[in-house]
N, CA, C and O atoms as a CHARMM CRD file, in Angstrom:
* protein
*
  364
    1    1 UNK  N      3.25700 -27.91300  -8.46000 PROA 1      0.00000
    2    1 UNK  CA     4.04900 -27.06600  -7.61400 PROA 1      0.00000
    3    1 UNK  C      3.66000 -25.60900  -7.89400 PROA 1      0.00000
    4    1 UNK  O      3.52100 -25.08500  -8.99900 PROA 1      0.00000
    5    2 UNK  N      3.51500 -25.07600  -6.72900 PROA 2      0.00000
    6    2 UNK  CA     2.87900 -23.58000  -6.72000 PROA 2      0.00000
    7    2 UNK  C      4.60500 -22.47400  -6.69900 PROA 2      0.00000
    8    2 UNK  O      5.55800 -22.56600  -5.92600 PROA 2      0.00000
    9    3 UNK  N      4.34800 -21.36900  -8.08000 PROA 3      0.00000
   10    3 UNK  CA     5.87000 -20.80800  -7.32900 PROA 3      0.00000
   11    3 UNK  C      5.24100 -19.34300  -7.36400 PROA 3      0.00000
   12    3 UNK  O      4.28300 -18.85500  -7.96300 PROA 3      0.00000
   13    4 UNK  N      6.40700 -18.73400  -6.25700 PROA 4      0.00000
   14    4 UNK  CA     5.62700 -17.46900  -5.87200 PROA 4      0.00000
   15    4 UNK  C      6.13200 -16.41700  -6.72600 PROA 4      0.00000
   16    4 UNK  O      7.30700 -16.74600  -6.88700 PROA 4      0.00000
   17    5 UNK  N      5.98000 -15.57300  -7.23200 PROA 5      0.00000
   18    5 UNK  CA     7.11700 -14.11700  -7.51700 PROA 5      0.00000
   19    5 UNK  C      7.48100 -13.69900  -6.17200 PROA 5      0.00000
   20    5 UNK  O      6.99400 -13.56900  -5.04900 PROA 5      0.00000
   21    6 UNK  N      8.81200 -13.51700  -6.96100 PROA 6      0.00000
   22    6 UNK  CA     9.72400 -12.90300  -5.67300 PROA 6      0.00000
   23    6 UNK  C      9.68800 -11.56500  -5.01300 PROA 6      0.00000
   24    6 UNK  O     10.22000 -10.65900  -5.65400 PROA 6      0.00000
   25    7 UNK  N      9.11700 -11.23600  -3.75300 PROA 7      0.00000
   26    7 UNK  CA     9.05700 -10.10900  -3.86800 PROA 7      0.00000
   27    7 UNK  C     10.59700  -9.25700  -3.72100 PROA 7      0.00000
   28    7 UNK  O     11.63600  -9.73100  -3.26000 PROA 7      0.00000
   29    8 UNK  N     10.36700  -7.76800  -4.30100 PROA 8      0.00000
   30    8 UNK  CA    11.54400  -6.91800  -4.22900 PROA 8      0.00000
   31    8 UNK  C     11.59000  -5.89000  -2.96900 PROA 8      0.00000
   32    8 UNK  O     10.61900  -5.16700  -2.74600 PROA 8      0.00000
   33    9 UNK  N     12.33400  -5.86600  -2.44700 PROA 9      0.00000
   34    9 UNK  CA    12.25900  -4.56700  -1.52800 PROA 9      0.00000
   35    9 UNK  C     13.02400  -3.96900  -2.03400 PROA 9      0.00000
   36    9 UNK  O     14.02700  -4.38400  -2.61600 PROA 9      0.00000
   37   10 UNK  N     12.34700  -1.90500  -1.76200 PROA 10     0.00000
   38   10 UNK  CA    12.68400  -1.59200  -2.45500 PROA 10     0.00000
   39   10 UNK  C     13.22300   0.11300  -1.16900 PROA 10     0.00000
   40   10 UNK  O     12.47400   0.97600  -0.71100 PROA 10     0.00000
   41   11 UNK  N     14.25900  -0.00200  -1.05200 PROA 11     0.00000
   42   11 UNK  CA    14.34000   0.94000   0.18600 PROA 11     0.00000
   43   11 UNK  C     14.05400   2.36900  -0.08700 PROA 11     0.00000
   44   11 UNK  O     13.72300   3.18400   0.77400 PROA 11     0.00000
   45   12 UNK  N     14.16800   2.54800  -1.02000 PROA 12     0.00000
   46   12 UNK  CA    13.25700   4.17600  -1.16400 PROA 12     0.00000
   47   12 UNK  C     12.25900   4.56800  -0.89000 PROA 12     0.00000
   48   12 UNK  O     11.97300   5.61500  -0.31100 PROA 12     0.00000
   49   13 UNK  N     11.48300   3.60100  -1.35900 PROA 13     0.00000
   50   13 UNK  CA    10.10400   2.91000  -1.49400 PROA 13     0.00000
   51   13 UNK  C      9.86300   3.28900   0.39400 PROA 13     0.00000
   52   13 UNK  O      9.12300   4.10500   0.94400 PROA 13     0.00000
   53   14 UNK  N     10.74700   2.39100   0.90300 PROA 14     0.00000
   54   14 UNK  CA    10.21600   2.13600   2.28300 PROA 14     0.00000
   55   14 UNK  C     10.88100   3.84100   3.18800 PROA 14     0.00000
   56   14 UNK  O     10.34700   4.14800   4.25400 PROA 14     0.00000
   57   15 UNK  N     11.59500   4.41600   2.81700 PROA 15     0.00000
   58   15 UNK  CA    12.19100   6.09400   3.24200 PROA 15     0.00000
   59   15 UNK  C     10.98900   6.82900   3.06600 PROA 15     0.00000
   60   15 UNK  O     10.50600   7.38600   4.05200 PROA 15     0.00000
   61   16 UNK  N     10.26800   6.94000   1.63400 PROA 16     0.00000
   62   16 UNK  CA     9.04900   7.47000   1.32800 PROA 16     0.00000
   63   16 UNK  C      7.52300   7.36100   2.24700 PROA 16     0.00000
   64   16 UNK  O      6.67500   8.20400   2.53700 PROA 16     0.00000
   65   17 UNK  N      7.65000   6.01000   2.50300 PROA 17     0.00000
   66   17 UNK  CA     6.22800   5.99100   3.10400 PROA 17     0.00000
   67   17 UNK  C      6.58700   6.20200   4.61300 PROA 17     0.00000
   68   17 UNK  O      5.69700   6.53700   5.39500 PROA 17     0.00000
   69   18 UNK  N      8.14700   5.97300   5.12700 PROA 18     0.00000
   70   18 UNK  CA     8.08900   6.17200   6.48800 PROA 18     0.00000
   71   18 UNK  C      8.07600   8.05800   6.85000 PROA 18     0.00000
   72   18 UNK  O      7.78900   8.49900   7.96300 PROA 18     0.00000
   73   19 UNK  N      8.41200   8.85500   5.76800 PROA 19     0.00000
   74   19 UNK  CA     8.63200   9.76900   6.11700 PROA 19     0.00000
   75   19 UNK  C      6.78100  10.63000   5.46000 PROA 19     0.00000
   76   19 UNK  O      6.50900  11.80000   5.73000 PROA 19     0.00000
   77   20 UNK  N      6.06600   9.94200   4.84700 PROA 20     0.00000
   78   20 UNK  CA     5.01800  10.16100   4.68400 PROA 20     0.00000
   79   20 UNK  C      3.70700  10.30800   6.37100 PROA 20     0.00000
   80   20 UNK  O      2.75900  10.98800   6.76400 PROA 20     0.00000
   81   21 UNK  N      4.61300   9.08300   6.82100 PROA 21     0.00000
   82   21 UNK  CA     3.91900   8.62000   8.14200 PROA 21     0.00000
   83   21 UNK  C      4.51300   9.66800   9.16700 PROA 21     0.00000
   84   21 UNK  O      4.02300   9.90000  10.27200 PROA 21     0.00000
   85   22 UNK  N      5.41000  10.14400   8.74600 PROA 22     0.00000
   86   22 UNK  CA     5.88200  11.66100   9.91200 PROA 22     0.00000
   87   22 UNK  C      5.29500  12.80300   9.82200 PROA 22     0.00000
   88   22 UNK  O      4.82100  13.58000  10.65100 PROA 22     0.00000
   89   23 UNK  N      5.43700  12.79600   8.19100 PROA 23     0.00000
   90   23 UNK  CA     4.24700  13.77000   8.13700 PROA 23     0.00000
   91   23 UNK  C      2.85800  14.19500   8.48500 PROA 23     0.00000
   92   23 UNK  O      2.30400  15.22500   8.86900 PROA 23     0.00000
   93   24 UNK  N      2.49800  12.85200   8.16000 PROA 24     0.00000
   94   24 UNK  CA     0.86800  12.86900   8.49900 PROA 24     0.00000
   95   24 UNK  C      0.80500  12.72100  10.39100 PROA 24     0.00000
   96   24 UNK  O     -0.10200  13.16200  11.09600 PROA 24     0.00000
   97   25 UNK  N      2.26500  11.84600  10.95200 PROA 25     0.00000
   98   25 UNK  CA     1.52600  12.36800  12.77800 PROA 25     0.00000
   99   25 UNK  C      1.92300  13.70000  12.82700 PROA 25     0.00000
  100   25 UNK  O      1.16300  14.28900  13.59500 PROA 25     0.00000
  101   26 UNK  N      2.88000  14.55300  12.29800 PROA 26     0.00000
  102   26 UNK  CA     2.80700  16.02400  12.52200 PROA 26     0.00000
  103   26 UNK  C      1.80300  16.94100  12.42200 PROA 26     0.00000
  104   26 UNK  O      1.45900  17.91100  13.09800 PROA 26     0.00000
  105   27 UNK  N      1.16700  16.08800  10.80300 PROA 27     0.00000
  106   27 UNK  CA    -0.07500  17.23300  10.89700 PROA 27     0.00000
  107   27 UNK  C     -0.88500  16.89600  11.72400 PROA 27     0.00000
  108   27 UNK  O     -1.48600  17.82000  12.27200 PROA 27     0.00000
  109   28 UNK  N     -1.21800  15.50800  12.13400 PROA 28     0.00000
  110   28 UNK  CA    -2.22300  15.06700  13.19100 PROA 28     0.00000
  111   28 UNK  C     -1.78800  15.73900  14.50100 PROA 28     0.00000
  112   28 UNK  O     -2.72600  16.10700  15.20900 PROA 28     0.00000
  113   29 UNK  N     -0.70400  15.94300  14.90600 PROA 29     0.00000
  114   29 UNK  CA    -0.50100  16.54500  16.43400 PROA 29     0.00000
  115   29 UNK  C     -1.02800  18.39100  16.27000 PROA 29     0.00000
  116   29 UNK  O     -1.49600  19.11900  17.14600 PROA 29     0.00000
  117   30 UNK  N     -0.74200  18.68400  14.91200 PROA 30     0.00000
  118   30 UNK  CA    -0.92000  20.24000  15.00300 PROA 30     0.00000
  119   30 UNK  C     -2.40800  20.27500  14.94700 PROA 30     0.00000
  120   30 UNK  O     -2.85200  21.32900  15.40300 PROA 30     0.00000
  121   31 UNK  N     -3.52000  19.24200  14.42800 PROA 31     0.00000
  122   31 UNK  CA    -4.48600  19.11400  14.29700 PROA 31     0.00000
  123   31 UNK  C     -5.02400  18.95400  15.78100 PROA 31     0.00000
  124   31 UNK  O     -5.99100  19.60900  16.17000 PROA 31     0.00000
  125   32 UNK  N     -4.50900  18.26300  16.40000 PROA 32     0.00000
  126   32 UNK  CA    -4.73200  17.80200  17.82500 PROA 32     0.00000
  127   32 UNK  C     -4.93500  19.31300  18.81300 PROA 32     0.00000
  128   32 UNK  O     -5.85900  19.90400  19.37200 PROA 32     0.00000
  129   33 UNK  N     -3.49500  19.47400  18.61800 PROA 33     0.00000
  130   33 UNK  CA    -3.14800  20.96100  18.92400 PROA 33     0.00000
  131   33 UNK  C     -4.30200  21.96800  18.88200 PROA 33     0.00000
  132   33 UNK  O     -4.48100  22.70400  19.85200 PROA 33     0.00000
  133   34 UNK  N     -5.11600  22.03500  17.77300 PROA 34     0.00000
  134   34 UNK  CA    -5.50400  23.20100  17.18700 PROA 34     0.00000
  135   34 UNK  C     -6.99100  23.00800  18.17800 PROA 34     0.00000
  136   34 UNK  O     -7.68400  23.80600  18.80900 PROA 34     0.00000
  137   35 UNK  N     -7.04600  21.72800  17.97000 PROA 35     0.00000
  138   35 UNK  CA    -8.69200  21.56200  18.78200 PROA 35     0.00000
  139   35 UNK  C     -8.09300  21.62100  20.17600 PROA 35     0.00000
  140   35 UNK  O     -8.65800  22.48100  20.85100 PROA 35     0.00000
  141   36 UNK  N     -7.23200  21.04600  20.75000 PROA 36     0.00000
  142   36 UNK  CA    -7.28100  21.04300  22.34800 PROA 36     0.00000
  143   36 UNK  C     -7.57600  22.52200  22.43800 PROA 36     0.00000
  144   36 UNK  O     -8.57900  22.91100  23.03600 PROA 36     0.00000
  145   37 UNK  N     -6.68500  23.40300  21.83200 PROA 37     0.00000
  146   37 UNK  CA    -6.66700  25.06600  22.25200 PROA 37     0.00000
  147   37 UNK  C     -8.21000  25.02600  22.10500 PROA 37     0.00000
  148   37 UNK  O     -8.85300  25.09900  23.15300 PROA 37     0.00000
  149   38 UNK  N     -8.77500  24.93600  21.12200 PROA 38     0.00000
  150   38 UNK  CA   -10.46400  25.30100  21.00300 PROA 38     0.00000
  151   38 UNK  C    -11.08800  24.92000  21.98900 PROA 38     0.00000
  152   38 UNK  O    -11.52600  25.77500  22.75800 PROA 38     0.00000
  153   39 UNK  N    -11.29500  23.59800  22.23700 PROA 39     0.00000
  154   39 UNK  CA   -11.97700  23.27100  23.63700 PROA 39     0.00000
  155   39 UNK  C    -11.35800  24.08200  24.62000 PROA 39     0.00000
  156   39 UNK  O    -12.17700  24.97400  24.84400 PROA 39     0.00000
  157   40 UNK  N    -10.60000  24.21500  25.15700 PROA 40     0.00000
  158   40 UNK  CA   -10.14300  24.16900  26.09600 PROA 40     0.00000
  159   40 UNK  C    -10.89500  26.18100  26.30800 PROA 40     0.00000
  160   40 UNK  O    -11.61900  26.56200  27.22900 PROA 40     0.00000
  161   41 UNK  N    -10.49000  26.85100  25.38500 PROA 41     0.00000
  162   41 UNK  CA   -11.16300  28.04100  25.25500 PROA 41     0.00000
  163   41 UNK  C    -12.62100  27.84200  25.82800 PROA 41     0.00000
  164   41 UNK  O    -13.10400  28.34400  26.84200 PROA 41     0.00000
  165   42 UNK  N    -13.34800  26.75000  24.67300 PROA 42     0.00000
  166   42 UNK  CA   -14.50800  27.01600  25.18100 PROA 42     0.00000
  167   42 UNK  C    -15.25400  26.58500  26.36700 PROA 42     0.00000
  168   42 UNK  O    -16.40400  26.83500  26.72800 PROA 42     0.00000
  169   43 UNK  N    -14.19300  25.77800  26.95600 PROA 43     0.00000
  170   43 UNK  CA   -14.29100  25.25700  28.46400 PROA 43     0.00000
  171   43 UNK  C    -14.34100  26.36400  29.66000 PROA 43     0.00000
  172   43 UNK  O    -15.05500  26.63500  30.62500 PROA 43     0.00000
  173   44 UNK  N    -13.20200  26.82700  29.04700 PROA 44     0.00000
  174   44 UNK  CA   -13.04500  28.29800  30.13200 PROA 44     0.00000
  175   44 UNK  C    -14.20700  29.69600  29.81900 PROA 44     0.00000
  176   44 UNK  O    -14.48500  30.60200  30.60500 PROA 44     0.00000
  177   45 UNK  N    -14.76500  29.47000  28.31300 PROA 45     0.00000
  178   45 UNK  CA   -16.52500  30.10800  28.56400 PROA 45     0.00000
  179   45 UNK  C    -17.37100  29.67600  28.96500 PROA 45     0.00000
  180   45 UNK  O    -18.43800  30.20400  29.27700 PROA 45     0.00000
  181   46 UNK  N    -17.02900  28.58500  29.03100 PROA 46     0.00000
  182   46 UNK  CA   -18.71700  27.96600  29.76000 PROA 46     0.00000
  183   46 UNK  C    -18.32400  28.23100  31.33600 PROA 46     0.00000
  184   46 UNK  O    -19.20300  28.63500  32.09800 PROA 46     0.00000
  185   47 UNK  N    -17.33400  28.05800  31.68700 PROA 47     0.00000
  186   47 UNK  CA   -16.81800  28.36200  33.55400 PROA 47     0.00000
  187   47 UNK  C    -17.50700  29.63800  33.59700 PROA 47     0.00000
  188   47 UNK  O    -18.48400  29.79500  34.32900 PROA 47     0.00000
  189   48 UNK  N    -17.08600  30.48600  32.90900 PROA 48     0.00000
  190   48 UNK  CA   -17.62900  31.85000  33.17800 PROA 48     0.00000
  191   48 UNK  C    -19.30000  31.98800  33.12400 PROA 48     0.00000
  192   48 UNK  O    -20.15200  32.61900  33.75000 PROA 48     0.00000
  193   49 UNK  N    -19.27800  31.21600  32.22800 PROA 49     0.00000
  194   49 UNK  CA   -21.14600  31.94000  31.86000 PROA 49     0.00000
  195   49 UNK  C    -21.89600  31.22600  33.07800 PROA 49     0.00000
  196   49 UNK  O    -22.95300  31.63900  33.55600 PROA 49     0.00000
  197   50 UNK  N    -21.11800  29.96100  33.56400 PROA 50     0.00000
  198   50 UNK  CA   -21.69600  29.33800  34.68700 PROA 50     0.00000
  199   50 UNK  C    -21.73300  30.44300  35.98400 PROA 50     0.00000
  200   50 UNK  O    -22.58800  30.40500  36.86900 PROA 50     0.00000
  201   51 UNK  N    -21.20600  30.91500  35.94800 PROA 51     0.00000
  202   51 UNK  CA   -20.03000  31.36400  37.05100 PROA 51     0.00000
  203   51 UNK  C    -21.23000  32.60300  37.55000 PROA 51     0.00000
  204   51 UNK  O    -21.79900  32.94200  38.58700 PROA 51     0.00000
  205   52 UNK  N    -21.17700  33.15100  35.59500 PROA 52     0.00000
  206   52 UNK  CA   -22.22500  34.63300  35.69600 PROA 52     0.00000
  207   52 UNK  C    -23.89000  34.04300  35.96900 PROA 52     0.00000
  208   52 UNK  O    -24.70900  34.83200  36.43900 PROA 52     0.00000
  209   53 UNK  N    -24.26000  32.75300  35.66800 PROA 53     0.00000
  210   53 UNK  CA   -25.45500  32.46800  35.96900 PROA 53     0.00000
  211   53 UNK  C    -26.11600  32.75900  37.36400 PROA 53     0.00000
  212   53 UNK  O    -27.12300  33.33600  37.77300 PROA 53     0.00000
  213   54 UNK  N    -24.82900  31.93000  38.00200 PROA 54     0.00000
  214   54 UNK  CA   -24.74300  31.57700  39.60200 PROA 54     0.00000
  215   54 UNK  C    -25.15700  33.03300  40.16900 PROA 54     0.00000
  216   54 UNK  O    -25.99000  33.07600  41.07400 PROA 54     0.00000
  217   55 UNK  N    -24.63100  34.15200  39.69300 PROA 55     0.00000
  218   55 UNK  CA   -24.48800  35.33500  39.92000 PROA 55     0.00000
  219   55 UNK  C    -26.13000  35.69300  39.84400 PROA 55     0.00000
  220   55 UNK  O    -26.80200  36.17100  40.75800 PROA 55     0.00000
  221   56 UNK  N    -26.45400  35.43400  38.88500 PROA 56     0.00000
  222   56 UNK  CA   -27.99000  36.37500  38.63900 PROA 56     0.00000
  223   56 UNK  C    -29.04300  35.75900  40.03600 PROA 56     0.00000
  224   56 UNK  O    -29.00300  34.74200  40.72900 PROA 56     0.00000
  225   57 UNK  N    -29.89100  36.89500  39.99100 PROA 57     0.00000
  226   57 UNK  CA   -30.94900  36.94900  41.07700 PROA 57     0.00000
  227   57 UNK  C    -31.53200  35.67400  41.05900 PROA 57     0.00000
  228   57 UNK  O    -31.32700  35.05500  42.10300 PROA 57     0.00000
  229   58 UNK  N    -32.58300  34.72500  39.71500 PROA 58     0.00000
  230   58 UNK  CA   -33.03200  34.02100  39.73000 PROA 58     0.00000
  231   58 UNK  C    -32.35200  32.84500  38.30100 PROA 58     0.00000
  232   58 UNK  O    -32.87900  32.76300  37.19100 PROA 58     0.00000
  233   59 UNK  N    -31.12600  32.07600  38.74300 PROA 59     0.00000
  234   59 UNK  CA   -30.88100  31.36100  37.57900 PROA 59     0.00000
  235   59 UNK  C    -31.80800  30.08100  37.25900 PROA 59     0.00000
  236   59 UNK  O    -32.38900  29.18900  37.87800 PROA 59     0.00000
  237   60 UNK  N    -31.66300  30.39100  36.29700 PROA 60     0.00000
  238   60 UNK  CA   -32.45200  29.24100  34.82000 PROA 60     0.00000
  239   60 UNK  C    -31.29700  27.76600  35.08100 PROA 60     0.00000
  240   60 UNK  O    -30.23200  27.57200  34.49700 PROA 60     0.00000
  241   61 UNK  N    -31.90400  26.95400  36.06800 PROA 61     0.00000
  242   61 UNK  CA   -31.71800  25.92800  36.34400 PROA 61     0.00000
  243   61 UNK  C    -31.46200  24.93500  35.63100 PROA 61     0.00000
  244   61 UNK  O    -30.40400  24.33200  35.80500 PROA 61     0.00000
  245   62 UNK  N    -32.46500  24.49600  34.56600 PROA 62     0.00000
  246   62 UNK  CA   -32.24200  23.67100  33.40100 PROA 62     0.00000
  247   62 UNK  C    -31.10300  24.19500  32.31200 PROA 62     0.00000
  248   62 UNK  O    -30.37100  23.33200  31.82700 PROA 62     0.00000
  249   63 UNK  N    -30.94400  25.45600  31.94500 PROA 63     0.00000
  250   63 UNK  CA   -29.98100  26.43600  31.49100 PROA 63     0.00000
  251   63 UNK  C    -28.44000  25.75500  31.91300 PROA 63     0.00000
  252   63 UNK  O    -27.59300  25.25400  31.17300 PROA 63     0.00000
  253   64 UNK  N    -28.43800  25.95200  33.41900 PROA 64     0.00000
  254   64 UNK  CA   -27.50300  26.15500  34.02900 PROA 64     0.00000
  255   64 UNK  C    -26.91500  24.25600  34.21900 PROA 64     0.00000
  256   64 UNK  O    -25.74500  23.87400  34.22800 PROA 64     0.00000
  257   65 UNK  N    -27.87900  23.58900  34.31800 PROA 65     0.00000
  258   65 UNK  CA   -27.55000  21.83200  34.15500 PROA 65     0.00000
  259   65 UNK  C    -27.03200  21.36300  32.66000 PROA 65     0.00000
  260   65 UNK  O    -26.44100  20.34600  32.29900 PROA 65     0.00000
  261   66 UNK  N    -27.47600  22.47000  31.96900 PROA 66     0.00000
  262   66 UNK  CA   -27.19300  21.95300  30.63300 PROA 66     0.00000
  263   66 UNK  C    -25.20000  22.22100  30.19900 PROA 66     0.00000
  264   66 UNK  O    -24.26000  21.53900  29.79100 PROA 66     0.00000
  265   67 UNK  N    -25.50800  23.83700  30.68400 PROA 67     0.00000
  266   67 UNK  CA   -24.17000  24.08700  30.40500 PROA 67     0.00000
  267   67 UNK  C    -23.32200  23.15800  31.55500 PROA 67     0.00000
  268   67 UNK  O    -22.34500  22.66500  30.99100 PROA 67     0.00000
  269   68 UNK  N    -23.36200  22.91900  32.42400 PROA 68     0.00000
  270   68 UNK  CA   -22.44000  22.30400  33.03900 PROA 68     0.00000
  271   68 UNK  C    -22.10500  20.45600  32.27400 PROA 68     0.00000
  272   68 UNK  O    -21.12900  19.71400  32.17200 PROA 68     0.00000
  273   69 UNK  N    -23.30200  20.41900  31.96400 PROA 69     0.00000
  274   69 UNK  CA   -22.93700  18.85500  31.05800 PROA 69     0.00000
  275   69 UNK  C    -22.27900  18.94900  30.18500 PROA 69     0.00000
  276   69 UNK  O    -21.30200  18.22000  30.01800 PROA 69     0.00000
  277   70 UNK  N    -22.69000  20.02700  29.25500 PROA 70     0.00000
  278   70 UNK  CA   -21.42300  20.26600  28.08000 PROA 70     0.00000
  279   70 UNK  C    -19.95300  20.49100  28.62700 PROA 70     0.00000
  280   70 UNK  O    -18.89100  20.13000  28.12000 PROA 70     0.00000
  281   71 UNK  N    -20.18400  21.19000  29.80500 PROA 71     0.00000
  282   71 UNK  CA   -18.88100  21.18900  30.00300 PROA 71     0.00000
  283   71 UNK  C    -17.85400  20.10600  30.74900 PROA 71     0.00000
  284   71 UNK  O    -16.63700  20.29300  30.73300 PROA 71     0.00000
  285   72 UNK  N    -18.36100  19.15000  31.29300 PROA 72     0.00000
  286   72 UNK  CA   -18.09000  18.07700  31.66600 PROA 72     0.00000
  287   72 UNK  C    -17.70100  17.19700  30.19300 PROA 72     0.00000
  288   72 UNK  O    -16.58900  16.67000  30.16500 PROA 72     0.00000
  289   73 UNK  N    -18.50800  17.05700  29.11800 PROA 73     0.00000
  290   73 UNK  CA   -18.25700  16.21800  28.05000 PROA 73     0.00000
  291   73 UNK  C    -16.79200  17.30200  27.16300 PROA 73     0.00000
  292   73 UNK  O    -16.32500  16.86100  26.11300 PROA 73     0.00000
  293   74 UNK  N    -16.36600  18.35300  27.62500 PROA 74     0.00000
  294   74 UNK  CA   -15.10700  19.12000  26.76600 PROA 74     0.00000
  295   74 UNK  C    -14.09500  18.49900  28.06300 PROA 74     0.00000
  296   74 UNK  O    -12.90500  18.73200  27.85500 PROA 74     0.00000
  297   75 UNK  N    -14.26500  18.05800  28.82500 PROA 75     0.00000
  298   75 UNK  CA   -13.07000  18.37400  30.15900 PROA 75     0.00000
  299   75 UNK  C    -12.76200  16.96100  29.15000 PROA 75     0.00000
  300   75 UNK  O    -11.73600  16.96900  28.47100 PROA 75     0.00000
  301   76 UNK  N    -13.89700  15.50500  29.07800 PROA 76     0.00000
  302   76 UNK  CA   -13.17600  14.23400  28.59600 PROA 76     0.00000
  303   76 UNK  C    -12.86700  14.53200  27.76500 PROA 76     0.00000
  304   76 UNK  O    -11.64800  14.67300  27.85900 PROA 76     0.00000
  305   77 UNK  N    -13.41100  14.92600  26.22700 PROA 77     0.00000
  306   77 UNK  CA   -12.91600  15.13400  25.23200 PROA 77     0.00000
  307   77 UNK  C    -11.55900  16.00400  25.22200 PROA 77     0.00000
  308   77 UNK  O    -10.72200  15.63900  24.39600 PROA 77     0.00000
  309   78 UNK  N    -11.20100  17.22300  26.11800 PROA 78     0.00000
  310   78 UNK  CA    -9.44400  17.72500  26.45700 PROA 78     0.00000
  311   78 UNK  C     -8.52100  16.40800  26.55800 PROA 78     0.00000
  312   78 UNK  O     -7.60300  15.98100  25.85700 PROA 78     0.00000
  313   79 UNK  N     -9.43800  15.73900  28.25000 PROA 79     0.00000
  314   79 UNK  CA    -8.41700  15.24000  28.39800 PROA 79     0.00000
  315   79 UNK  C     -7.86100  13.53000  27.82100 PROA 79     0.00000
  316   79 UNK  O     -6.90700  12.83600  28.17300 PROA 79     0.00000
  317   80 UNK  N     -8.91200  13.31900  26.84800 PROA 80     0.00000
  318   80 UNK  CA    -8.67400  12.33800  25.46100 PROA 80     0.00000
  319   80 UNK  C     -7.36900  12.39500  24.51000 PROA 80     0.00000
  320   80 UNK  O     -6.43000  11.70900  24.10800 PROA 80     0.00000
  321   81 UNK  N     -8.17600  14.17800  24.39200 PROA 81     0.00000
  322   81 UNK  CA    -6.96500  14.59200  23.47000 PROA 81     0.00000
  323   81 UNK  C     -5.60900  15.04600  23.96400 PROA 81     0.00000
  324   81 UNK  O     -4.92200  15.32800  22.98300 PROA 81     0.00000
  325   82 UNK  N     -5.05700  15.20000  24.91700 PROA 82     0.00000
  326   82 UNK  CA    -4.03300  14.78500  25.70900 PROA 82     0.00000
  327   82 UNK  C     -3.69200  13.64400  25.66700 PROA 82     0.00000
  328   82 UNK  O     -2.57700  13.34700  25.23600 PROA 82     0.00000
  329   83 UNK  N     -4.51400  12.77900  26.07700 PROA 83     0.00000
  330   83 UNK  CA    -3.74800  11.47500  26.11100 PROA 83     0.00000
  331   83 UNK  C     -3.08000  10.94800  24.89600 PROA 83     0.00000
  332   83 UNK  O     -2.05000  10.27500  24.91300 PROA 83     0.00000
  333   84 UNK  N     -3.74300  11.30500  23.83900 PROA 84     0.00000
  334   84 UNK  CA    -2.91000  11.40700  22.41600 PROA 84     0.00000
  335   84 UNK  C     -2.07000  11.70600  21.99600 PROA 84     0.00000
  336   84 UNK  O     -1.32000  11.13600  21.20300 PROA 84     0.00000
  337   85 UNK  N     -2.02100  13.14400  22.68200 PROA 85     0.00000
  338   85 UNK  CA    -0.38000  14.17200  22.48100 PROA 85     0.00000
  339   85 UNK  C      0.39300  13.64600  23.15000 PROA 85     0.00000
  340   85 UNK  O      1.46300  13.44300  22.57700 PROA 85     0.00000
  341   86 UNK  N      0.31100  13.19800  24.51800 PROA 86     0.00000
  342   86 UNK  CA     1.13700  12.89200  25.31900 PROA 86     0.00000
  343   86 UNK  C      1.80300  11.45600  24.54000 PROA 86     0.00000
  344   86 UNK  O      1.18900  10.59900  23.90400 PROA 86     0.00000
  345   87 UNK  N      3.13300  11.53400  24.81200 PROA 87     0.00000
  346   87 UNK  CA     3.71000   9.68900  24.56700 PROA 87     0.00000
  347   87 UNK  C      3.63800   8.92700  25.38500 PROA 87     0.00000
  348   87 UNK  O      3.98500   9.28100  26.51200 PROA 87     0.00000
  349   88 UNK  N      3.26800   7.87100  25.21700 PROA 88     0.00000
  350   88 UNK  CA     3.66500   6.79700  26.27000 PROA 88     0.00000
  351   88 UNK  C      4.98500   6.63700  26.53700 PROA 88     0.00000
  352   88 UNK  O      5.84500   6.65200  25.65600 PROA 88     0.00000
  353   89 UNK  N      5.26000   6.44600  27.97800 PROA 89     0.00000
  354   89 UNK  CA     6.46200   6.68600  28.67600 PROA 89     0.00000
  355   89 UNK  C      6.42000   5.34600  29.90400 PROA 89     0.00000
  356   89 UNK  O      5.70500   5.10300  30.87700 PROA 89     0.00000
  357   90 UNK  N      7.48300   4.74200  29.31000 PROA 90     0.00000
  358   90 UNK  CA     7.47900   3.57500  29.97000 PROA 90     0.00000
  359   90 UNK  C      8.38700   3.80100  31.30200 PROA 90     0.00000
  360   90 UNK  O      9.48400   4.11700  30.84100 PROA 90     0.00000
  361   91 UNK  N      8.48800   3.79900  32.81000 PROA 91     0.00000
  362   91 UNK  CA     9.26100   4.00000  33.61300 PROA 91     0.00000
  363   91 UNK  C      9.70200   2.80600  34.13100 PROA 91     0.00000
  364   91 UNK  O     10.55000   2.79600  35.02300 PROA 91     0.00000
């Protein structure tokens, strides 16, 4: 006959790690936070520098394909990181 030890619960124990786990999504949302603002900045420089390319007499084409890809790969990566911040909301 196999016998088990009993386990103990131990509710402090379980207050501690749940409020550990609040902590760490807080810092993860301010973390979240901190990059959406960054992209999102550097989203709105690349609009511009596009913007000023368009502008010049003869734009640098490959230049100008490049920045727009990067900026296409910050719009998913924003709106990723949104979907994170945001809660799911069941209606």
């Amino acid at each position: 006959m196999i016998t088990r030890k009993a386990e103990t619960h131990n509710p402090s124990q379980t207050l501690r790690d749940s409020s550990q786990c609040v902590i760490m999504a807080d810092e993860e949302q301010r973390e979240l936070g901190a990059e959406l603002a960054r992209l999102q900045q550097e989203h709105r420089d690349l609009d511009a520098a596009i913007d000023a390319l368009h502008q010049s007499p003869a734009p640098d084409l490959l230049r100008l394909q490049r920045l727009k890809k990067r900026k296409l790969q910050l719009r998913d990566r924003i709106a990723f990181i949104e979907d994170q911040i945001t809660p799911d909301i069941i209606a």
